[in-house]
N, C-alpha and C positions, 0 to 999 in steps of 0.2 A: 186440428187433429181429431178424429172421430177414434174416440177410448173405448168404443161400444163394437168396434171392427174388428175380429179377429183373423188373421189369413190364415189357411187352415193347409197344412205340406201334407205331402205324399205319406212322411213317414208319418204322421197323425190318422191319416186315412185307413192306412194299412192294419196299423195297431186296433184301430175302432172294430174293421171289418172282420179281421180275423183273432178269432178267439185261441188260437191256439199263439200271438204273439206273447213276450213277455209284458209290453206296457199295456196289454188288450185293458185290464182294469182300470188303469190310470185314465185310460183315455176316456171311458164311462164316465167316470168321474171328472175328468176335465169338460168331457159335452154337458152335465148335469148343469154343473157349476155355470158355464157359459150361459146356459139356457136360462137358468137364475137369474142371468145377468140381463138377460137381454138382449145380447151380444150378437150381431148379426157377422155373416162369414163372408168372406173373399179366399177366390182360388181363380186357378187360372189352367186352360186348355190341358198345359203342358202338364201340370200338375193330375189333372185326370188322366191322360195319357197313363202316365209314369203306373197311377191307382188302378187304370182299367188293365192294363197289361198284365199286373198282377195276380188277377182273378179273372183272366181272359178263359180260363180252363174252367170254371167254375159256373154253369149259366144264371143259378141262384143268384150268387154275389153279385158276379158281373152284372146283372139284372136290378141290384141295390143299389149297385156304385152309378151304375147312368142311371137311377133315379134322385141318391144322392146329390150329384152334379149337375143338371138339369129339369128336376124337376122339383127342386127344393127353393119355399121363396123366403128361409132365410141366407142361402146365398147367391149373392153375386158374382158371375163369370167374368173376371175383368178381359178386354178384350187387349190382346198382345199386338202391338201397330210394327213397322218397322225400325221405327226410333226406337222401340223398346228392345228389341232384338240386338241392335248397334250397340245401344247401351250395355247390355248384359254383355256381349265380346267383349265390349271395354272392360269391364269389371274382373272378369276373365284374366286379359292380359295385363292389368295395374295388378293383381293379386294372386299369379302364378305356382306361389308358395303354396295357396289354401288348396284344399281336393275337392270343394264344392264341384256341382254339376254343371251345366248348362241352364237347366231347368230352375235349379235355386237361383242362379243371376239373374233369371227372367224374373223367381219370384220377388228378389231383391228390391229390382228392380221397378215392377208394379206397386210393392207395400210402400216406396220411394213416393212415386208420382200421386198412388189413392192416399197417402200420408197416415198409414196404418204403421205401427207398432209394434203389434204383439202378434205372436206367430203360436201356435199350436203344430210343437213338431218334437221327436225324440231323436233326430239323427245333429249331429253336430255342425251342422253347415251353418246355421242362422248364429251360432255363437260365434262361430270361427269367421264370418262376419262382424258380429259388435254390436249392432245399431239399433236390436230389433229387444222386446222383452218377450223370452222364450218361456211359455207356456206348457211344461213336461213332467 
């Protein structure tokens, strides 16, 4: 298990970039902390997606966010295969009940395989999963 991996979701991304969210401070404060730590990040395509779309209107941010994501070497782009895709349906349809996305089963699903842990996110999907220790 690598305890020094954080996978870092959309809605962590969101709250960091823009200041006008409610968790925008906490988030400071959770990248502080991290950064103390050491803590190197994992995220994935989809997950930037989700962040760039966001701040698509924005050329500033947007401009942050594909720097964040790709040109940042404390994280890693884990690459999404088609096992992993398969996977995440599956996850999907064993768990019908929960209102996760697409995209969180992907992330689920990668933090599974890289054997990461702990998530940096404020929306409720990683809980309503179970598995992970949610950083918020």
């Amino acid at each position: 298990m690598h305890h020094h991996r954080v996978f870092l979701d959309s809605s962590f991304w969101i709250a960091f970039r823009n200041e006008r969210q409610s968790h925008h401070g906490r988030s400071r404060e959770i990248v502080t902390r991290l950064f103390q730590q050491r803590a190197q990040f994992l995220s994935t395509p989809f997950v930037f997606a989700e962040v760039h779309a966001t701040f698509s209107r924005s050329k500033q941010v947007r401009d942050q966010i594909i720097a964040d994501f790709w040109d940042n070497p404390l994280l890693h782009m884990a690459e999404v295969s088609h096992h992993d895709h398969r996977a995440a349906i599956n996850l999907l349809r064993q768990h019908e009940d929960k209102s996760y996305p697409f995209c969180d089963a992907v992330s689920f699903v990668i933090m599974a395989r890289c054997q990461v842990k702990r998530v940096a996110a404020f929306d409720d999907h990683f809980r309503q999963f179970g598995e992970f220790e949610v950083i918020s």
